[in-house]
C-alpha positions in Angstrom: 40.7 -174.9 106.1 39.3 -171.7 104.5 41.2 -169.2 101.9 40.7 -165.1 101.4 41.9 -164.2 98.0 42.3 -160.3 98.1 43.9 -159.0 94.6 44.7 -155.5 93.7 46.4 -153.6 91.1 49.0 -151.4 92.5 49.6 -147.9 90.9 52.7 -147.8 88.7 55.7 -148.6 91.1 54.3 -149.3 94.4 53.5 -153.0 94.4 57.2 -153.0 96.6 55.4 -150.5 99.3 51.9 -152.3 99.4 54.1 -155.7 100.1 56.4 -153.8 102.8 53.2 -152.6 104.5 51.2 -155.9 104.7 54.4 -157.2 106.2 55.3 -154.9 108.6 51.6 -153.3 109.4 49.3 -156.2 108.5 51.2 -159.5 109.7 50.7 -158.7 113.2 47.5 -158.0 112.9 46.2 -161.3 111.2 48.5 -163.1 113.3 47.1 -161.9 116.5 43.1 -163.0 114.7 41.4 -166.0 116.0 41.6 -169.0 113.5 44.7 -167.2 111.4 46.9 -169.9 109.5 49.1 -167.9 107.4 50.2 -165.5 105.2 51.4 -166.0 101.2 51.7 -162.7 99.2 52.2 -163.4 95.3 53.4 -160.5 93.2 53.3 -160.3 89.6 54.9 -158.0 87.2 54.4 -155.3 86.9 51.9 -154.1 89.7 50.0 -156.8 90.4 49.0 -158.5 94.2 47.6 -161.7 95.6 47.5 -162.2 98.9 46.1 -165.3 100.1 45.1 -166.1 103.8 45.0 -169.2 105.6 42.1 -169.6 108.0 41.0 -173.0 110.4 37.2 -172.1 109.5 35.5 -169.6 107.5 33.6 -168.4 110.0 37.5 -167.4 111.5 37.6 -165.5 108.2 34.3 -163.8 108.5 34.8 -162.5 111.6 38.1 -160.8 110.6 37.2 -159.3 107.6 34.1 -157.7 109.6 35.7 -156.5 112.4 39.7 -155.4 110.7 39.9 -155.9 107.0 38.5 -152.1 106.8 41.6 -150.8 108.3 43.8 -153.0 106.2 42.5 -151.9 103.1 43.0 -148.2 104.1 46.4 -148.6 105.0 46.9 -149.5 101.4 44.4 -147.6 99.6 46.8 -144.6 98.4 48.6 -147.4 96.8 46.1 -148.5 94.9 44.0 -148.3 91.5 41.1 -149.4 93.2 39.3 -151.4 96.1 41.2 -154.7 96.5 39.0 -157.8 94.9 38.4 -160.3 97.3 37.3 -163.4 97.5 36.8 -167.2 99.7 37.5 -170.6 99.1 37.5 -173.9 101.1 41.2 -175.2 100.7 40.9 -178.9 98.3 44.1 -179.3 98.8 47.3 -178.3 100.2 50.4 -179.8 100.3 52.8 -177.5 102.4 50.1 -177.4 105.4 49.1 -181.3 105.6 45.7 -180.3 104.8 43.0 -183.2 104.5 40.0 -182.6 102.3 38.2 -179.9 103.9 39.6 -180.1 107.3 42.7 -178.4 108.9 45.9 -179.7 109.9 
């Protein structure tokens, strides 16, 4: 299992309107990806975002932040102080998806 960290610092105010848009433009779009797990969006006071995606490989994760993740961040980037920091993990660890050490459910 494979994790995209993308964090960004909203402007003043819209962290409501980036989370509205990943949900209703963005969801559908990871959820129709090859390899896509889930979804968990983290807010923090006062504009801050984490959104963390669940992939079965990172090669799943690859190929969607080559071929869509460009889109996603322009739906958001009037919302934004600046590009979205992302990063990748391999997933230890997880409780809520039955995850063995570095395989997927």
């Amino acid at each position: 299992m494979f994790v995209r960290l993308v964090e960004v610092k909203t402007k003043p105010g819209k962290a409501k309107e980036v989370c509205n848009t990943l949900h209703d433009k963005v969801l559908s779009t990871l959820k129709a990806q090859p390899g896509f797990v889930d979804e968990i969006v983290l807010v923090s006071d006062p504009d801050g975002i984490l959104a963390m995606s669940f992939w079965k490989t990172k090669e799943d994760s690859e190929r969607y932040n080559r071929e869509d993740y460009a889109k996603v961040s322009e739906l958001i980037q009037h919302l934004v102080h600046s590009k979205p920091n992302v990063r990748a993990f391999d997933v230890e660890t997880s409780t809520c998806h039955k995850i063995a050490k570095g395989r997927a459910a």
